[in-house]
TORPAMI-395657 format. One record per atom (N, C-alpha, C): residue number from 1; residue in three letters; atom name; z, x, y. Coordinates in pm, whole numbers. Atoms other than C-alpha are relative to their C-alpha. Example, Ala and Ser with C-alpha at 12.3 -4.5 7.8 and 13.67 -1.06 7.14 Angstrom:
// TORPAMI-395657
i->1 aa->ALA at->N z->0 x->89 y->-119;
i->1 aa->ALA at->CA z->780 x->1230 y->-450;
i->1 aa->ALA at->C z->0 x->90 y->120;
i->2 aa->SER at->N z->-6 x->-82 y->-119;
i->2 aa->SER at->CA z->714 x->1367 y->-106;
i->2 aa->SER at->C z->73 x->-77 y->109;
//
This chain:
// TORPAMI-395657
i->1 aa->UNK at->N z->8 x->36 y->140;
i->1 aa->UNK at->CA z->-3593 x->4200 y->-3039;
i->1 aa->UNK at->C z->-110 x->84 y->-66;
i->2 aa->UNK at->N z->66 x->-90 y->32;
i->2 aa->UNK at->CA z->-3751 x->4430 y->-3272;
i->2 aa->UNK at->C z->-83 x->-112 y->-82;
i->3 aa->UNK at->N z->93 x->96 y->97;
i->3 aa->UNK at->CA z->-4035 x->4235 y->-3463;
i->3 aa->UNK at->C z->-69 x->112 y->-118;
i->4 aa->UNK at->N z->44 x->-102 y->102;
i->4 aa->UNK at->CA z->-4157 x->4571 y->-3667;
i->4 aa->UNK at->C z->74 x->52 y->-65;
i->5 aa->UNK at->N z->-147 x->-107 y->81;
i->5 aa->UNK at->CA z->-3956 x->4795 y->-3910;
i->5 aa->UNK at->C z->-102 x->108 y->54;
i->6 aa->UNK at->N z->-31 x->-140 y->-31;
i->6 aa->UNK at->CA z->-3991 x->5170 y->-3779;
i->6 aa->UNK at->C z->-159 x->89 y->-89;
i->7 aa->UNK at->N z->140 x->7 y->65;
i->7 aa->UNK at->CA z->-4283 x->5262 y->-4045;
i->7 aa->UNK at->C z->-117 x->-91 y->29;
i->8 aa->UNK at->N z->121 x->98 y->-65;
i->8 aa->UNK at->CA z->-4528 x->4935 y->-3979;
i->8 aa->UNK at->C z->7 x->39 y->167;
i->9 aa->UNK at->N z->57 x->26 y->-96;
i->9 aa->UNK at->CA z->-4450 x->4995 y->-3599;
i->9 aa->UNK at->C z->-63 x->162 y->29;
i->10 aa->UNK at->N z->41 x->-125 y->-34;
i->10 aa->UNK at->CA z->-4555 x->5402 y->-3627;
i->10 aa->UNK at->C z->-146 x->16 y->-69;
i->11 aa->UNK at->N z->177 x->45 y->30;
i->11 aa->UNK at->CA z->-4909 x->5277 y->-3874;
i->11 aa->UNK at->C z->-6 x->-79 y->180;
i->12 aa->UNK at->N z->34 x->73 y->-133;
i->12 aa->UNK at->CA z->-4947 x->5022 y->-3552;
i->12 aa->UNK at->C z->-52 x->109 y->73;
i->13 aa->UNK at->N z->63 x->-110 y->-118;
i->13 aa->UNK at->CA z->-4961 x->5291 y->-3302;
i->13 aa->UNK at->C z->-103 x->87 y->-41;
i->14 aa->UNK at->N z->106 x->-73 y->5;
i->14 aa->UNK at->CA z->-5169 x->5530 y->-3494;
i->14 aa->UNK at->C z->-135 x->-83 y->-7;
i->15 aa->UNK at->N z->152 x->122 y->-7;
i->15 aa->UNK at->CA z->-5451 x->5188 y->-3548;
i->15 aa->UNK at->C z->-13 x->30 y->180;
i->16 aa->UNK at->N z->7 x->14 y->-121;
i->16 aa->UNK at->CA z->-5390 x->5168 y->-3196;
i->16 aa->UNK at->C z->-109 x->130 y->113;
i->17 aa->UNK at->N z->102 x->-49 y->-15;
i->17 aa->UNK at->CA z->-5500 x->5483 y->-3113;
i->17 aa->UNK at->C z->-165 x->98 y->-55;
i->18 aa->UNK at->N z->131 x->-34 y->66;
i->18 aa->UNK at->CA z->-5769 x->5517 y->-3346;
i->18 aa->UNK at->C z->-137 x->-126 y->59;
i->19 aa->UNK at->N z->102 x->75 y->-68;
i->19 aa->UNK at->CA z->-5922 x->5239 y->-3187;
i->19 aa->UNK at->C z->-29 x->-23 y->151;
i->20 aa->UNK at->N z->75 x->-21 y->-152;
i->20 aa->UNK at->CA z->-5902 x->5318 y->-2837;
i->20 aa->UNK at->C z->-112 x->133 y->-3;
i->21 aa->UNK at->N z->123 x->-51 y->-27;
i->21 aa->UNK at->CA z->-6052 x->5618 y->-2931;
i->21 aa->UNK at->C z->-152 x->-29 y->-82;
i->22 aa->UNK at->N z->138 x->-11 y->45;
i->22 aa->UNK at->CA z->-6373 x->5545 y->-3164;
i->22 aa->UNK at->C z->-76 x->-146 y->59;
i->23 aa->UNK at->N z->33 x->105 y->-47;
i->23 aa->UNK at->CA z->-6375 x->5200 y->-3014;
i->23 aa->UNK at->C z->-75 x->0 y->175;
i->24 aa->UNK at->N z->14 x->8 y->-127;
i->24 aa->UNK at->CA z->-6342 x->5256 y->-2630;
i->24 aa->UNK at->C z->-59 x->155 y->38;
i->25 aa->UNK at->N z->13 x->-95 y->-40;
i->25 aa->UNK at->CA z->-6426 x->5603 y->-2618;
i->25 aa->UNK at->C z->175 x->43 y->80;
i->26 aa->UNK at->N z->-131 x->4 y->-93;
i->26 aa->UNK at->CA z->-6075 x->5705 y->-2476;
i->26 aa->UNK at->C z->129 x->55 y->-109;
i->27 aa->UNK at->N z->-170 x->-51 y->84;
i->27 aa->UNK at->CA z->-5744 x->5918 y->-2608;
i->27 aa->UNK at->C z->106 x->-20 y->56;
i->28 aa->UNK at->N z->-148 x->29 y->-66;
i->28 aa->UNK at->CA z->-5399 x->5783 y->-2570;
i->28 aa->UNK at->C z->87 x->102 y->-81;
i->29 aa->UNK at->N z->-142 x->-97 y->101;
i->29 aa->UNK at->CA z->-5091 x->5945 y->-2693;
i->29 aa->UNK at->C z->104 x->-106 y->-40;
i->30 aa->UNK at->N z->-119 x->120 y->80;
i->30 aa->UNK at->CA z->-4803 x->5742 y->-2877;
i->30 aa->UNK at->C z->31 x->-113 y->106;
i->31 aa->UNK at->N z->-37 x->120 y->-129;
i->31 aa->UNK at->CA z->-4648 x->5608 y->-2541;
i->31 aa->UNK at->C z->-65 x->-78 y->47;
i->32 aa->UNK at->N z->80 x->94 y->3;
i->32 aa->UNK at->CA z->-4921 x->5488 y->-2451;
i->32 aa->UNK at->C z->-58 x->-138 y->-80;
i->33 aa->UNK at->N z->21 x->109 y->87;
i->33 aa->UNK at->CA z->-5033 x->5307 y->-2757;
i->33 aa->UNK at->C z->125 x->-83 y->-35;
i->34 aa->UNK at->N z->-77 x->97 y->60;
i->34 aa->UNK at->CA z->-4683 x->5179 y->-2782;
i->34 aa->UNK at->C z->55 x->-97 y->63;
i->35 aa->UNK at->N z->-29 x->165 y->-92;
i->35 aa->UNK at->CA z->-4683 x->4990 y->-2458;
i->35 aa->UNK at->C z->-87 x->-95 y->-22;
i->36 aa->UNK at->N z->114 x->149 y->85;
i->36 aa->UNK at->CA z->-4996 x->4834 y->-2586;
i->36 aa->UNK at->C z->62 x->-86 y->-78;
i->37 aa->UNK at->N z->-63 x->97 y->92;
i->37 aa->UNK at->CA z->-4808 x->4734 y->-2889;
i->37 aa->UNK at->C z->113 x->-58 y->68;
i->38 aa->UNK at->N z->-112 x->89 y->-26;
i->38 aa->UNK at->CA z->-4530 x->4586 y->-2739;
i->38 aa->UNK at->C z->-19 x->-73 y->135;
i->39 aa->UNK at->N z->116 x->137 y->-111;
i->39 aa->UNK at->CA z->-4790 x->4402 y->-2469;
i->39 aa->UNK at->C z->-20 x->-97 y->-55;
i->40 aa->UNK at->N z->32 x->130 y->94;
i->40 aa->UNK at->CA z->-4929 x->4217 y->-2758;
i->40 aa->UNK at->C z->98 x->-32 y->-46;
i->41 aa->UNK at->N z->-92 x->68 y->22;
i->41 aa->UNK at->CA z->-4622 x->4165 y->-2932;
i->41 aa->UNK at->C z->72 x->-79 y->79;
i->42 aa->UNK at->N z->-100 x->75 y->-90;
i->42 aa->UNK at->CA z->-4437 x->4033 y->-2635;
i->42 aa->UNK at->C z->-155 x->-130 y->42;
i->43 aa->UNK at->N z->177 x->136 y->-70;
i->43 aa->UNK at->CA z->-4817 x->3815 y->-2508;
i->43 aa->UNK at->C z->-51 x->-46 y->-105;
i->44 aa->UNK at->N z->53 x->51 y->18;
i->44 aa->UNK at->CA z->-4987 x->3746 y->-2778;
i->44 aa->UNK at->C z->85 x->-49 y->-185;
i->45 aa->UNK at->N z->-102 x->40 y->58;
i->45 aa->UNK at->CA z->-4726 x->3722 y->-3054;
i->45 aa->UNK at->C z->49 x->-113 y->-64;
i->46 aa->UNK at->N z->-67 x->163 y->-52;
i->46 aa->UNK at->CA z->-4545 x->3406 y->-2961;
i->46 aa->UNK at->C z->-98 x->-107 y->-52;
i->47 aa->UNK at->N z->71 x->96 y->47;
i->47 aa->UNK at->CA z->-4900 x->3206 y->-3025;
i->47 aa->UNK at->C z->-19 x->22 y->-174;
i->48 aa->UNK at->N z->31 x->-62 y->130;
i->48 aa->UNK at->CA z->-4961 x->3410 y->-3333;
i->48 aa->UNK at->C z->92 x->-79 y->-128;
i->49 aa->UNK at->N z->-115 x->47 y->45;
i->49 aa->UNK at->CA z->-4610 x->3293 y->-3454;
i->49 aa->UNK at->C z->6 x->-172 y->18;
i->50 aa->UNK at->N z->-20 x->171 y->-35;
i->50 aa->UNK at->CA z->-4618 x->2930 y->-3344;
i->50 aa->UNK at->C z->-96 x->-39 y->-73;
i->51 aa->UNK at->N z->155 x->70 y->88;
i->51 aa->UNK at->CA z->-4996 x->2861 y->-3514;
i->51 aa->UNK at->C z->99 x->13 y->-146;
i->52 aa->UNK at->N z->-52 x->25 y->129;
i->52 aa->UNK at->CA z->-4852 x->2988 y->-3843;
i->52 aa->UNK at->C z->114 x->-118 y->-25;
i->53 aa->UNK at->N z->-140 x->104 y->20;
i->53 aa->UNK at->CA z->-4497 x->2757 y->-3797;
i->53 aa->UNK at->C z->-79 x->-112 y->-44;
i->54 aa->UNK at->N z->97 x->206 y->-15;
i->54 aa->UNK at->CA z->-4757 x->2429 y->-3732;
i->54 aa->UNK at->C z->-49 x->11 y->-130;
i->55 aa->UNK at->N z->15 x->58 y->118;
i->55 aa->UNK at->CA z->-4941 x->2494 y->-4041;
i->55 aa->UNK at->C z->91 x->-14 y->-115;
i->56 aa->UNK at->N z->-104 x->15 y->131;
i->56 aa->UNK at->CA z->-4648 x->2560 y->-4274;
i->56 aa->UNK at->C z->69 x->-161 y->24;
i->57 aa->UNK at->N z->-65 x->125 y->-4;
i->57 aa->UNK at->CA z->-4509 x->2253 y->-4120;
i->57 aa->UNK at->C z->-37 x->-75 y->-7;
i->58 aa->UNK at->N z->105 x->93 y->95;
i->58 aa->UNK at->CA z->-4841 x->2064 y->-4208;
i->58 aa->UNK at->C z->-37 x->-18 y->-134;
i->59 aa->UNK at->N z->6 x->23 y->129;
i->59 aa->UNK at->CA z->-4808 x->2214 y->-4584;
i->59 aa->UNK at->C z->72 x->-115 y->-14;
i->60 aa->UNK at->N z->-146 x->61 y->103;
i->60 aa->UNK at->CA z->-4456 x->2098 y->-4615;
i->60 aa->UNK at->C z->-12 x->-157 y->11;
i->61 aa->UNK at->N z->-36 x->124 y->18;
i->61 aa->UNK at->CA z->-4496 x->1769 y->-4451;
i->61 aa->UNK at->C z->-155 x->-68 y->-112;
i->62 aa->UNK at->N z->54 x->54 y->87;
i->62 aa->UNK at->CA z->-4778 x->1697 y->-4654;
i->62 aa->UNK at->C z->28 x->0 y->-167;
i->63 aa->UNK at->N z->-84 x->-9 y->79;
i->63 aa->UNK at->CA z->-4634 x->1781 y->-4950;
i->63 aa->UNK at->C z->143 x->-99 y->-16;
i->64 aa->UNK at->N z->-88 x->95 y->28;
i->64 aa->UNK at->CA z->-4346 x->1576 y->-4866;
i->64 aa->UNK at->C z->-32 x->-139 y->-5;
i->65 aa->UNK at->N z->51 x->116 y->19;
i->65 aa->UNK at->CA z->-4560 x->1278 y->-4788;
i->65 aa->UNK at->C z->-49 x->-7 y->-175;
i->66 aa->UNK at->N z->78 x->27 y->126;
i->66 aa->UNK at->CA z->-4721 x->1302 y->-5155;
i->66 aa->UNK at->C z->163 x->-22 y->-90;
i->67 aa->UNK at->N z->-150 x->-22 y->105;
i->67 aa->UNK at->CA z->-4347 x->1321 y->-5318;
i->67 aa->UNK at->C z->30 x->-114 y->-78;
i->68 aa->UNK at->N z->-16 x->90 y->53;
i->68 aa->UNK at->CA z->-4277 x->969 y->-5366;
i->68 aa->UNK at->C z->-104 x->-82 y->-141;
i->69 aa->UNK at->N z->140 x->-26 y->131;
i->69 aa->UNK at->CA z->-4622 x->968 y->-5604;
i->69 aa->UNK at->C z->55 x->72 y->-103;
i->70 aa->UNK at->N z->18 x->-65 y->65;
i->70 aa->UNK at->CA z->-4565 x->1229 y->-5733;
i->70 aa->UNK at->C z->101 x->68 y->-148;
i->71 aa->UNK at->N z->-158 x->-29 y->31;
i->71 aa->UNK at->CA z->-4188 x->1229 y->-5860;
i->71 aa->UNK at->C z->64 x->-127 y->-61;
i->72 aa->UNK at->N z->-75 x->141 y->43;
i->72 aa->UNK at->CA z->-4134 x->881 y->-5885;
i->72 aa->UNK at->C z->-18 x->-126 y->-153;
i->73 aa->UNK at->N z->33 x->46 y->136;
i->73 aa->UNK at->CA z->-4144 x->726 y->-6275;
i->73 aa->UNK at->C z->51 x->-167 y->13;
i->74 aa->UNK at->N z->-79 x->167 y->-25;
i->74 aa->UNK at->CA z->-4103 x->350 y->-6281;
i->74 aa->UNK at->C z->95 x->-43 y->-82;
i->75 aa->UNK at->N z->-136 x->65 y->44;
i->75 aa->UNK at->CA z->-3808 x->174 y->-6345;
i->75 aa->UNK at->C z->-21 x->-82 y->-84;
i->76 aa->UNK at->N z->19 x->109 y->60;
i->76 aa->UNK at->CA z->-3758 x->-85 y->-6618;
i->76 aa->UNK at->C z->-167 x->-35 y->-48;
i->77 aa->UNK at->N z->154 x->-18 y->6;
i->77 aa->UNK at->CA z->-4143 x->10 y->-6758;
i->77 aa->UNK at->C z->-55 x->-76 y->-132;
i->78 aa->UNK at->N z->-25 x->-28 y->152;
i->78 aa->UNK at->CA z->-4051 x->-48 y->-7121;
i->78 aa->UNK at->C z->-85 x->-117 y->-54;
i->79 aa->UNK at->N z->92 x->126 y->46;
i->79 aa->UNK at->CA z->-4216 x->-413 y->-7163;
i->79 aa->UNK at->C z->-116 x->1 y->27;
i->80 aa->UNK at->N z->165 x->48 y->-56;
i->80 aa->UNK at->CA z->-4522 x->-384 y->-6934;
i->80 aa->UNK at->C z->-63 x->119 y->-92;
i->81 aa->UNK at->N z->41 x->-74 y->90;
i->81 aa->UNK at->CA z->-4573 x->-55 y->-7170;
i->81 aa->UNK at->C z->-42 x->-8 y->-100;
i->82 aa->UNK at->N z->22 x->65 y->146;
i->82 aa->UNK at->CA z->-4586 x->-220 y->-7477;
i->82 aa->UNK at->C z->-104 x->-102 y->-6;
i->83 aa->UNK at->N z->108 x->135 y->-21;
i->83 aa->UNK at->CA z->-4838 x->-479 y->-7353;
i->83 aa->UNK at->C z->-123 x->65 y->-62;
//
């Protein structure tokens, strides 16, 4: 499964090896940096992807908990209004 488009994964590799070399001291060439990238994508990925799911699924359900507040106009209001 490809997780990059073709441009973002050819920036990737050049970060990749711009930071083995000024980082680690050390020159790779493409292949190299592109088993890296598709080390982390396949290892570290998966958590990367699952953290984000949990919080979107802590916006939404919070958001859905507030709904009935927030949406709901009372019924038959018209007398206690006028009080």
């Amino acid at each position: 499964m490809t997780m990059l488009t073709a441009e973002a994964r050819k920036q990737a590799i050049a970060s990749i090896r711009e930071y083995f070399a000024k980082e680690l001291e050390l020159e790779i060439g493409d292949l190299k940096a592109g088993l890296v990238l598709d080390f982390f994508l396949a290892e570290v990925a998966p958590s990367v992807h699952n953290a984000a799911i949990e919080r979107a699924q802590a916006y939404v359900r919070d958001r859905l908990a507030d709904l009935d507040g927030a949406c709901t106009v009372p019924e038959f209001a018209y007398w206690t209004q006028r009080k």
